[in-house]
C-alpha positions in Angstrom: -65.3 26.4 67.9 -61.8 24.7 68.4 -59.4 26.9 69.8 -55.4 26.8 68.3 -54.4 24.3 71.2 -57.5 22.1 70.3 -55.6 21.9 66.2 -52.4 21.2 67.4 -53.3 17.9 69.4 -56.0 16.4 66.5 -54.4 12.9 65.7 -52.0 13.6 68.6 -51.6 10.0 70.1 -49.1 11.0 72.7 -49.0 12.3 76.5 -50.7 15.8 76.8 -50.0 18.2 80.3 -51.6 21.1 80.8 -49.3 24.2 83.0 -47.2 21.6 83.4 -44.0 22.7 85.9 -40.8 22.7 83.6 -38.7 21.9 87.1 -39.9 18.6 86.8 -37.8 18.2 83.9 -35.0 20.0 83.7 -31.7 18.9 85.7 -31.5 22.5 87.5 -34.8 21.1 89.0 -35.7 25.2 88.4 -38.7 26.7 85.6 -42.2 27.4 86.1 -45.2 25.9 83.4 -45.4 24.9 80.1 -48.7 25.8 78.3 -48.5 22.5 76.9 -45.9 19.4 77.7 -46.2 17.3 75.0 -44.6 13.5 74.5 -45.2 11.9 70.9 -45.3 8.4 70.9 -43.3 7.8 67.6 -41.2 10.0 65.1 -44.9 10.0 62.9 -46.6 11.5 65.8 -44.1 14.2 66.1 -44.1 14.6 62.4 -47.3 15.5 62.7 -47.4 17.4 65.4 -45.0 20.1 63.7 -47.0 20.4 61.4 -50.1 21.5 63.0 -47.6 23.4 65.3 -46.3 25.6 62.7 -50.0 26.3 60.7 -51.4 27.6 64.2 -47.6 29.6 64.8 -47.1 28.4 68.3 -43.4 28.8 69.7 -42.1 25.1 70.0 -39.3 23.8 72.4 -37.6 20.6 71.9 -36.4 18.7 75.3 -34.5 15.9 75.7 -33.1 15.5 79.3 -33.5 19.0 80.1 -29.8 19.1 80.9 -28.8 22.3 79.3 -31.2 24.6 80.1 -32.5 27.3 82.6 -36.4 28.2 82.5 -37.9 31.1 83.5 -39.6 31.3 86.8 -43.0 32.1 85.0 -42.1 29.1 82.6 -43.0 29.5 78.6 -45.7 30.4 76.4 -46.4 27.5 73.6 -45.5 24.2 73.6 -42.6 21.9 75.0 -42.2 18.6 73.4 -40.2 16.1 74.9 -39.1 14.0 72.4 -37.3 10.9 74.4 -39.9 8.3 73.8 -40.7 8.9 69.8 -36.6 9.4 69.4 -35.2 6.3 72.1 -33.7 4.2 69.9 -30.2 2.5 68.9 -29.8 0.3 66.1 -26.8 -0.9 63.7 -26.9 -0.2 60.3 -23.8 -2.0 58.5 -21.0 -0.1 59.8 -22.9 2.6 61.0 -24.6 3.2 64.2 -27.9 4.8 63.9 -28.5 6.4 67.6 -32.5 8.4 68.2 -32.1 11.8 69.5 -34.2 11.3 72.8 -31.0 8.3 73.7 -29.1 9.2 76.7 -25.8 10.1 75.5 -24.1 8.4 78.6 -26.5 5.5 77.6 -24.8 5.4 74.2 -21.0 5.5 74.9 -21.7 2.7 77.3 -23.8 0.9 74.4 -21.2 1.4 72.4 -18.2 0.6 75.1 -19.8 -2.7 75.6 -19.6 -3.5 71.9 -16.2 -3.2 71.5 -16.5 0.5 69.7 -13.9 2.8 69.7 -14.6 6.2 69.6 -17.2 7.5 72.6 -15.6 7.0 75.7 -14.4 10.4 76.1 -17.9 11.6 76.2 -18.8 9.1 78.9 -20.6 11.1 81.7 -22.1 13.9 79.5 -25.7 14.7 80.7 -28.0 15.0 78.1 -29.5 13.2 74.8 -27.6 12.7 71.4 -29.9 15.2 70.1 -28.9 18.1 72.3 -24.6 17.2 72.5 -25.0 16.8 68.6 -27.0 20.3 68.4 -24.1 21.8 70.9 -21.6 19.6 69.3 -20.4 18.4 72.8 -17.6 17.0 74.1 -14.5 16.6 76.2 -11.0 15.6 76.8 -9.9 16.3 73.2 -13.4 14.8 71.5 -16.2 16.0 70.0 -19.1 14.2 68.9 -19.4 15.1 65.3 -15.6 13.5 65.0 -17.3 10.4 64.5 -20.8 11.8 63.0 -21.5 10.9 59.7 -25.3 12.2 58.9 -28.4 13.5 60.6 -32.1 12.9 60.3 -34.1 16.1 61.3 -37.3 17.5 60.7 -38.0 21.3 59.1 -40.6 23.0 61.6 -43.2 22.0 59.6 -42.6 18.2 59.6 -41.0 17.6 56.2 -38.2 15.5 56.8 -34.2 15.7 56.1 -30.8 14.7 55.6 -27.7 15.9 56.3 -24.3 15.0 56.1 -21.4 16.3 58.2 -20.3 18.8 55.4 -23.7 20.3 55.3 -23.9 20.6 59.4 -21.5 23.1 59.9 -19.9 21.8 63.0 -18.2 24.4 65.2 -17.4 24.7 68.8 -20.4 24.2 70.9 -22.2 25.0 67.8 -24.1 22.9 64.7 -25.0 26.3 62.6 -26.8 23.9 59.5 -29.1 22.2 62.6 -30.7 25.8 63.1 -34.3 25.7 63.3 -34.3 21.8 62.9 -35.5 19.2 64.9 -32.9 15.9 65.3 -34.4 12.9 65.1 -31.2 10.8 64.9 -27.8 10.8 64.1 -25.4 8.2 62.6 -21.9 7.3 63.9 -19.1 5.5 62.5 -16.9 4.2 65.0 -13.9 2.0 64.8 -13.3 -1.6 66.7 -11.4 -1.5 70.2 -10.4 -3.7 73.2 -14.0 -4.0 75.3 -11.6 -4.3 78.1 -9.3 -1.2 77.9 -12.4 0.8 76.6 -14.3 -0.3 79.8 -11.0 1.3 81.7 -11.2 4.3 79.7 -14.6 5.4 80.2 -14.3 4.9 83.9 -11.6 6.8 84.2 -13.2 9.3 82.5 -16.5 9.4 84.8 -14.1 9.1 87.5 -11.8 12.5 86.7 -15.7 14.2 86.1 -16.6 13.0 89.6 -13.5 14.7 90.5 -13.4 17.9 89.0 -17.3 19.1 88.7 -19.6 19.0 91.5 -22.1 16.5 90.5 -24.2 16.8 94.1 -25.9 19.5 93.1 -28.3 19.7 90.2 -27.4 22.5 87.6 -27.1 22.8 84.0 -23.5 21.5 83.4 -21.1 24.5 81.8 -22.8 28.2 82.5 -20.6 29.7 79.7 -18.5 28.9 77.0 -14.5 28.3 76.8 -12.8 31.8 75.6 -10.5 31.7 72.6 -7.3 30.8 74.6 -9.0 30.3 77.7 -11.2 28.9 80.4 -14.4 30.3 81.9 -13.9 28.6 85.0 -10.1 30.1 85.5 -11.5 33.6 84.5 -14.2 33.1 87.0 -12.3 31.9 89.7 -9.7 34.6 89.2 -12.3 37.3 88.8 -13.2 36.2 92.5 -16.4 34.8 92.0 -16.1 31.0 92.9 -18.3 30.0 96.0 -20.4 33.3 95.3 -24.3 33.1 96.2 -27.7 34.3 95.6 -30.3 32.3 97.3 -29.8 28.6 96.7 -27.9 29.5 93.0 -23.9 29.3 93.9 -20.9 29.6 91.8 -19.7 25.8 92.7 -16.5 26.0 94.6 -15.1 22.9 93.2 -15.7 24.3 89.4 -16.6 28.2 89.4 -18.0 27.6 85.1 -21.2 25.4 87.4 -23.4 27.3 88.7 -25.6 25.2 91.3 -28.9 24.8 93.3 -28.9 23.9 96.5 -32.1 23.2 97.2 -34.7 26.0 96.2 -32.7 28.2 93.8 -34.9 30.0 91.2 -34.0 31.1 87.7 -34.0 35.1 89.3 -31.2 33.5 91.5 -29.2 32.0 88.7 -29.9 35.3 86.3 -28.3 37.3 88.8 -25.5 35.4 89.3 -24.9 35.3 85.6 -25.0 38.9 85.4 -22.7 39.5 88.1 -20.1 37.0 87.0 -20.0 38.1 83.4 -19.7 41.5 85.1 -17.2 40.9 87.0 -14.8 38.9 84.0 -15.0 42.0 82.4 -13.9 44.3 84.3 -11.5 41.9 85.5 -10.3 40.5 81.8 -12.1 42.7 79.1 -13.3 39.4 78.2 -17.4 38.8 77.9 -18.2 35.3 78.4 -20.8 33.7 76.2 -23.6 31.5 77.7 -23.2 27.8 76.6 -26.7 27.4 78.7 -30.6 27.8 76.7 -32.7 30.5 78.1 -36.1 29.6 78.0 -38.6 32.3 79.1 -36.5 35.3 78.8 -36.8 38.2 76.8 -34.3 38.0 74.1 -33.9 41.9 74.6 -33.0 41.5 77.9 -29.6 42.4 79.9 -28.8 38.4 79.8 -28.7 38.0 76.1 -26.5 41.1 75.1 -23.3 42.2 75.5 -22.0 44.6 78.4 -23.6 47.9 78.9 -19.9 49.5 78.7 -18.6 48.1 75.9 -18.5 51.2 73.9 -20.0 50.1 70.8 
């Protein structure tokens, strides 16, 4: 008799890895095993790989780069399906650029840079795929990447496919509310001509004021919270007194106190409890509670680390 995991991968033509360790691919290099890693070799495979998913009710996570992310020291039940091969592609499409969600969104504003496109540079730098900065709608120095969106392919959990347009997408900060429970496949941009030359300045002065300001020597997941209405995590942070702060390998980075680091052999215990003790510490400090920009993968969504402050009074 076939068990559940035997359903999922019938017709699956794609990389299979059994307990496979998450820190592998994720850019905190921290998570234990996946039940399943999973990487479809074309949009049909994941197709139907959804939909054999969702019949047998497994819990499904999406990765792209692994970028923004932190994953549980016992890793996650189901199945993680990294979707950068079936999802890899740019193409033009009249005036449109048609980018796959598994592209390298660094690998696209140079793509684009280099074709005399207006419009990316700013993002330049950005870890991550297109699929996870348009799910987070991310961005920097003033731009966000659904300023130039247009429309997104995505699949419903159980592999039926669908369009959306920027209206329907519900763009927000850090947020795409109408991508809920969808999985990107791609994402169109409209972008308008430029100098190659000045654009080519631009996005290297961009990656050079990153270089500059966030402390790219260590692995981590980019931002640990969100900005505040009005404010900056990494200023509240700092001034809460929390900047170089340590547990284990995790560190509040003393060049940008919103990273928080590894350093060699952190563990996501390390990083929880800095979390806690940060977000602690802000409100006391600030009566402000910071909201994670970081996924949690692995963690009870009941736990301490998902809700708000014990004190609160409500």
């Amino acid at each position: 008799m076939k068990s559940g995991y035997d359903r999922v991968l019938e017709g699956f033509r794609g990389k299979v890895l059994y307990g496979e360790p998450l820190s592998r691919h994720t850019s905190y290099r921290i998570g234990g095993p996946a039940d399943l890693y999973l990487v479809p070799e074309d949009e049909e495979d994941l197709r139907g790989l959804l939909a054999r998913t969702s019949r047998e009710g497994f819990p499904l996570f999406i990765l792209g780069n692994g970028s923004n992310v932190l994953v549980h020291d016992a890793g996650v039940k189901g199945l993680v399906v990294d979707v950068r091969r079936a999802t890899g592609r740019i193409r033009k499409d009249g005036e449109r650029i048609w980018a796959g969600a598994g592209v390298e969104l660094d690998l696209l504003t140079a793509w684009s840079v280099e074709e005399g496109l207006d419009g990316l540079a700013e993002l330049s730098g950005i870890p991550g795929t297109v699929g996870g900065a348009v799910r987070m709608n991310a961005g920097a120095f003033g731009r966000t990447i659904s300023d130039f969106l247009t429309e997104v392919r995505a699949l419903t959990p159980d592999g039926r496919e669908v369009r959306l347009s920027w209206d329907e997408i519900g763009f927000g900060y850090r947020k795409a509310e109408g991508l809920e429970g969808l999985v990107v496949l791609s994402a169109a941009f409209r972008l308008q001509r430029g100098d190659r030359k000045a654009l080519w300045e631009r996005r290297g002065e961009v990656l050079r004021r990153r270089s500059e300001r966030q402390p790219l020597e260590h692995p981590s997941a980019g931002s640990t919270f969100k900005r505040p209405p009005g404010d900056y995590a990494g200023r509240l942070i700092e001034e809460a007194g929390c900047k170089g702060m340590r547990v284990g390998d995790a560190m509040v980075s003393p060049k940008h106190a919103n990273f928080i680091v590894n350093l060699g052999k952190a563990e996501a215990s390390d990083v929880w409890a800095l979390i806690r003790t940060v977000r602690e510490r802000v409100w006391e400090r600030f009566g402000i509670w910071l909201e994670l920009e970081v996924e949690l993968w692995g963690f009870p969504e009941g736990s301490y680390i998902w809700g708000s402050p014990r004190y609160r009074g409500r």
